[in-house]
N, C-alpha and C positions, 0 to 999 in steps of 0.2 A: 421541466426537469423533475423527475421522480424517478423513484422505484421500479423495476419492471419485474413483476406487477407494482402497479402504485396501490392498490386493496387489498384488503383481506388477510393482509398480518395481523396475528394475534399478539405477538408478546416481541417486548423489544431490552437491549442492555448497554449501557454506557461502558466501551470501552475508553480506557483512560489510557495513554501515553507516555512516555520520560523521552523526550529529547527528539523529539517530534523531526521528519523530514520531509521535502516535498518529493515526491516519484520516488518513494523507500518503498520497497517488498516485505512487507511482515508477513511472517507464518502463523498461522491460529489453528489449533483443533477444536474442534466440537463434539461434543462425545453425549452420547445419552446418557440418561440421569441425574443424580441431585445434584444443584449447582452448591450445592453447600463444599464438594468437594474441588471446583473451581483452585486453577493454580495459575495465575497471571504468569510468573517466572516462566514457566514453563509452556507460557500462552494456550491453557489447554482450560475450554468453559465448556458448562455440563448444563444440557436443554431443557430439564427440567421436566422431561418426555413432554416438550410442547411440540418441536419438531413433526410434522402431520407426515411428512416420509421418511422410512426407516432408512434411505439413502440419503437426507440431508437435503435434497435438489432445495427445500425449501429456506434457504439461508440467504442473505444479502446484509453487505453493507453500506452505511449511508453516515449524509455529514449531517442529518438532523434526526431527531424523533420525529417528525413526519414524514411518512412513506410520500403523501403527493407532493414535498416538496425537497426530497432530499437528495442532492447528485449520488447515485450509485457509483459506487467505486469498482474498478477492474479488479478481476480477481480469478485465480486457477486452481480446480481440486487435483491433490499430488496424488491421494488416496481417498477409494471410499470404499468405508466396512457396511455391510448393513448391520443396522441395529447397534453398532457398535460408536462409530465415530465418521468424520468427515474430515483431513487435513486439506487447507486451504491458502494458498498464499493471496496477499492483499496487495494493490498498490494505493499505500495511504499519499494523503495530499498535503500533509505539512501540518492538519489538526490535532492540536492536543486531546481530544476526545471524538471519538466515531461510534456508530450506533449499527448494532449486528440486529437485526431483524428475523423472528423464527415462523413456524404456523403458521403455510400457506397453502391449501389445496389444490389452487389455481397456478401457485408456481413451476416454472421447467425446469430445465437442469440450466446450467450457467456455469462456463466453467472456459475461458478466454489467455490460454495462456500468452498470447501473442499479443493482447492489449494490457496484460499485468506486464509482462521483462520488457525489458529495451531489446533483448535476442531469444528467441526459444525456438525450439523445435523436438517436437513427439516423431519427427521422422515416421507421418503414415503418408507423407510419399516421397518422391524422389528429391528429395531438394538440397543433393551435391553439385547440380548444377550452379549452387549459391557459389559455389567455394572455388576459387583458385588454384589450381595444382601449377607449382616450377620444381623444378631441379635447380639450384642455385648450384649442383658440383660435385661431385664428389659423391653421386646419388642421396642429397641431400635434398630429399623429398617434403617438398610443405602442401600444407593445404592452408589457405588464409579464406575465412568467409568474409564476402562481398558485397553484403548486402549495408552495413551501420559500422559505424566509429563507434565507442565509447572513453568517453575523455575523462572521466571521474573515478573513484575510489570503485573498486569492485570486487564482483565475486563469478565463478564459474561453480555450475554445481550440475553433476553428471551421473545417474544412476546406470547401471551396467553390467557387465558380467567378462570377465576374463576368459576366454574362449582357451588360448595358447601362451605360452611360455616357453620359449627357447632360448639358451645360453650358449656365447660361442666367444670368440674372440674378440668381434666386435657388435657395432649395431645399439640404440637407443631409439625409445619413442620420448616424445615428447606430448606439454598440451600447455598453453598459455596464452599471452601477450607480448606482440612486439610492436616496434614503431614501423614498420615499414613493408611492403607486401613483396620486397624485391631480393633482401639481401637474405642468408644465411642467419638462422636468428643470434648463433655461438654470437656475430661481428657487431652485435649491434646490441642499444639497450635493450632489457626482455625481462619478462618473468615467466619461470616454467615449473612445473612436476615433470621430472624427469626418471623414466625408467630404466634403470641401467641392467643392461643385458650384456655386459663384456665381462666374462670369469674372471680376466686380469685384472677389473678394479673390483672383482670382490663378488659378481653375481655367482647363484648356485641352481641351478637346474629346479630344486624343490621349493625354491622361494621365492618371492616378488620382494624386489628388492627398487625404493625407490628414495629419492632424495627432491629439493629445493633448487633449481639454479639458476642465479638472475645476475643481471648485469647495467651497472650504473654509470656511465662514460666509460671508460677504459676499464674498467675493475670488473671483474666477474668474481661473486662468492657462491659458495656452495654449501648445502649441509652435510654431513656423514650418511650414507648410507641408512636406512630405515629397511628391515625384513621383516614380512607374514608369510606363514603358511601358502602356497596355492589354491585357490579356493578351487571346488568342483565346477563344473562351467553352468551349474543352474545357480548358484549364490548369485543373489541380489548384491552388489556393491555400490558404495553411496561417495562419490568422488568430491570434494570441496579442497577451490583452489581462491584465495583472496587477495588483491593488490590493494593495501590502503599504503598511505603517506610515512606509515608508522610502524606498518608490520604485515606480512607476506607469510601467508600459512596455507597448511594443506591437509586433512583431515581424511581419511579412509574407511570407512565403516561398513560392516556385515549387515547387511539388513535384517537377515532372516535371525539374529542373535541381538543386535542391536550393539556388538562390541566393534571399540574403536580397535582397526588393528594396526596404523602407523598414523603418525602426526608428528609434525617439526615447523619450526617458524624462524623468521628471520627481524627480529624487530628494531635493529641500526638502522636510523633515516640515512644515515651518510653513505651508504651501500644501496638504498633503495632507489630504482627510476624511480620518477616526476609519473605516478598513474595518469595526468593528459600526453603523455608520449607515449606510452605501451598501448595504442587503442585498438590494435588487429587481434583475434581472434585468432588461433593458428594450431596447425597441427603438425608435427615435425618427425620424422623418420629417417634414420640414416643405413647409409648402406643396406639398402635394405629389398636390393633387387626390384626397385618400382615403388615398393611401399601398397599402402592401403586403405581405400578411401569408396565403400560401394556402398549402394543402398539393400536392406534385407526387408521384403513382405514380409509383416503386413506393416510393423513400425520401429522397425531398428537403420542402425547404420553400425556397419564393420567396418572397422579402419584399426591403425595400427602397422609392425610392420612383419612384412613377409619374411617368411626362416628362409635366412642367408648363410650369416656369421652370426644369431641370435636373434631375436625379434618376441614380439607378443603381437593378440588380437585382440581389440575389445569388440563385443556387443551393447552399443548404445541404446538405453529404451529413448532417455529423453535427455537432452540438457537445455539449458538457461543461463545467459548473464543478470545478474542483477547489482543495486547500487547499494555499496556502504560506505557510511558514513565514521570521521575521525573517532567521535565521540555515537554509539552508533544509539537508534531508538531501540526500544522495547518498551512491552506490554507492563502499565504498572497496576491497577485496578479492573476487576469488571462489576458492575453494580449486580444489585436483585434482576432478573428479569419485571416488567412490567406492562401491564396493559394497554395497546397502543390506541390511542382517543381518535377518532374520525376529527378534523378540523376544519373548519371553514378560514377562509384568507379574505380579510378585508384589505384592501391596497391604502396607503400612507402616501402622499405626493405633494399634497397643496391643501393649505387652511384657507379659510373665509369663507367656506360654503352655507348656507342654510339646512335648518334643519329639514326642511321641506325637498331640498338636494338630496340630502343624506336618504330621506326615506324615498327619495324615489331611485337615486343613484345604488343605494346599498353601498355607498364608498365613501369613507373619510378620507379627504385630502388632506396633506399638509406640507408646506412649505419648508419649516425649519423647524423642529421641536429639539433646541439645544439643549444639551444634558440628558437627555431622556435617556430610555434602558439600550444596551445596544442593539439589543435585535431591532428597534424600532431604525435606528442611526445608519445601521447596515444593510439592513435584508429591506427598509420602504415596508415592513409587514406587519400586522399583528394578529392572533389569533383568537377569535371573538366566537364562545359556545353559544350555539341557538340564536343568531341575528334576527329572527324575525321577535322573538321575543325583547328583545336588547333595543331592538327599533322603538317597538311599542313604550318599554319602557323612559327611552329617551325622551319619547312624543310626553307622557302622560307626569312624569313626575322631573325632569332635566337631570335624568342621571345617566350614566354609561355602563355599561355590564360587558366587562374585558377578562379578558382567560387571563388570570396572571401565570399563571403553568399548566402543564396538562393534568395537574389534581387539586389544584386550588383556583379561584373567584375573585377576582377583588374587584368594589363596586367603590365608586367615585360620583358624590354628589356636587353639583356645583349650580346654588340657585342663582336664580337671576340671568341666569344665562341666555334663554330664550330673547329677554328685550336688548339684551347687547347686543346680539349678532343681528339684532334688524338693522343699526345705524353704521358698524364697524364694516373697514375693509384692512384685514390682517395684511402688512407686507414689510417684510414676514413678519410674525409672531415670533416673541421670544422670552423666558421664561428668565428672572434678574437670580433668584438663588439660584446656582448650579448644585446645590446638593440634594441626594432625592435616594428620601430611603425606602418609597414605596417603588415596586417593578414600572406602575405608574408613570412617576413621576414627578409626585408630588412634593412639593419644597417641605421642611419642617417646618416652619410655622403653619401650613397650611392655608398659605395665601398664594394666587397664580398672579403674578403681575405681566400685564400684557399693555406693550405697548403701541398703539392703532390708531389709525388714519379714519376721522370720520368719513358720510357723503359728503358734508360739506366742502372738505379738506382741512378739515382742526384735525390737529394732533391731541392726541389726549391720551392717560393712561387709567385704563381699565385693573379696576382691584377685585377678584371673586374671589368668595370666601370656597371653601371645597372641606367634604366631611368623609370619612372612609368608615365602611365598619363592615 
């Protein structure tokens, strides 16, 4: 498990978390320059110009400060500026801090959108074949994709472009979740963005007029209508559609300006589906003469519905479901960048070895070291600078030389030790104070009390005294 690359990072930063998830999508930018300007809120940390490619390719993250030991996390670039910035979405694993790794020569580009969501698609190629088309009636056009359920809290989010706008008497697109791949989704519980294209409830030829409409047992609610402008068919449009437990919102944004231009939400649970019933994916067109659902060279998809009695078209670049959360995560700190330390890994497993093991093994076993620090308790690991030195040193004087972090030393003397371990067999070893204010794990008094089995088979318990400085 490491890094790919697992070498040749220069500089690394503690991201820090509030409300941490496991398979949550976080967004982060990276942007060139002074991190002094760094804005956690706004998840947006500045490289410090270590970044070695002005495209970013050289970025990963990880759940440790070491690159050769740290699970890389799935992750997709939305955007990349040169020289500018990198937007990247994460799929974090439930750790309250993660580690962004910069300054790799050796790095490639990396960029997985289909291992970060539970659904995406960049549509560079055909892949309508995923999706379902019925006519439930009344040319009552769906398209359900076919590939994943999602049973949890969520989000849909779709960049695009509004091709056509036509108003008539009747006709609606839709885009959401419903429970079921069979029926009509008006009949059944749903959550949708809905475009309303009939002049009689209010549509107008010059405007995109769009509302909320979902449905929880019997009860359908709606919001009032929302109007923007038509945009030109080259505008960037940024679609977010969310089913939590709590609240069902829909967000429309101008890319190329960066202005929100409709938004509305539904935040009564007693009106909301259950988000594990709405698990389909769906696209809904009415009357709409067949509807519309094709693939466009080299990476769009056109869907929407065909001019009947009203209709629109979108041009899809790319969409994604992703997970949120009641209480949802976000970015709350990012540290200094820092210098990433080459480590060696000595393995922890089983005590009683000799020292003469030790130097030929290069491996500290150990059994049980209750109370110790937890990287020891969890990961079986510790990270030891310069073992051949640290060897010598144990051989010559009976001290240990242990990395207590990657910018500090802490050395632990413990004489006498050499003649105990000729007669003892540790099973297990265990340490009587549980309190230990060195990384260590040294008691405060300063004494190791170890309880052991001679050759003989006498029980006995062993007192070393132990000095730190």
């Amino acid at each position: 498990m490491a890094l790919n690359p697992s070498k040749g990072w220069q500089k690394y930063a503690e991201l820090s978390i509030n409300n941490a998830s496991v398979d949550y999508q976080m967004r982060l930018e990276i942007r060139r320059g002074s991190s002094q300007n760094n804005d956690p809120q706004q998840g947006i940390i500045y490289d410090d110009n270590n970044c070695f490619y002005d495209d970013f390719r050289d970025v990963r993250i990880g759940t440790s400060a070491d690159p050769t030991i740290a699970e890389q996390l799935p992750m997709w670039a939305e955007e990349v500026s040169d020289g500018v910035k990198r937007i990247i979405w994460v799929k974090t694993n439930g750790n309250t801090t993660l580690y962004i790794f910069i300054g790799n020569e050796n790095a490639g580009e990396y960029s997985n959108g289909n291992d970060t969501f539970p659904y995406f698609d960049h549509w560079t190629s055909d892949n309508t074949v995923d999706w379902i088309h019925t006519n439930t009636g009344n040319n009552h056009h769906h398209w359900w994709e076919n590939t994943h359920e999602f049973t949890s809290m969520k989000e849909i989010d779709m960049r695009g472009y509004i091709l056509n706008w036509w108003t008539g008497p009747w006709d609606h697109t839709e885009l959401g979740w419903t429970v079921d791949k069979t029926s009509f989704v008006h009949n059944v519980e749903h959550v949708l963005i809905y475009f309303e294209h009939r002049t009689t409830n209010g549509a107008v030829s010059d405007k995109i007029s769009v509302k909320l409409h979902i449905r929880k047992g019997d009860t359908t609610t709606t919001t009032d209508l929302k109007f923007f402008n038509k945009p030109s068919t080259d505008t960037p449009l940024y679609l977010q559609l969310w089913h939590k437990s709590n609240e069902v919102k829909y967000i429309i944004r101008d890319l190329s300006s960066g202005t929100i231009l409709a938004e509305d939400s539904i935040s009564d649970p007693n009106v909301i589906p259950n988000p594990a019933n709405t698990k389909y994916l769906v696209t809904q067109q009415w009357d709409c003469a067949g509807g519309l659902f094709q693939w466009l060279s080299p990476h769009y998809l056109k869907w929407g519905s065909k001019q009947y009695n009203g209709g629109m078209e979108w041009k899809t670049d790319y969409w994604f479901e992703r997970k949120r959360a009641y209480t949802e995560p976000s970015w709350n700190s990012f540290s200094a960048w820092k210098d990433v330390i080459s480590q060696q890994i000595i393995n922890l497993s089983d005590a009683g070895i000799s020292v003469e093991e030790l130097l030929t093994e290069k491996t500290i076993l150990i059994d049980e070291l209750a109370g110790s620090i937890d990287e020891i308790l969890t990961g079986k690991q510790i990270s030891i600078e310069e073992i051949a030195s640290a060897i010598e040193k144990l051989k010559e004087d009976k001290s240990i030389l242990i990395l207590e972090t990657v910018e500090g030393i802490d050395t632990i003397f413990l004489p006498g030790i050499g003649n105990k371990l000729s007669d003892i067999s540790i099973t297990p070893a265990r340490v009587v104070t549980t309190h230990f204010p060195a990384v260590a794990g040294l008691p405060l008094d300063k004494k190791i009390r170890i309880y052991a089995k001679a050759v003989s088979g006498q029980e006995k318990e062993v007192v070393l005294e132990a000095l730190t400085w």
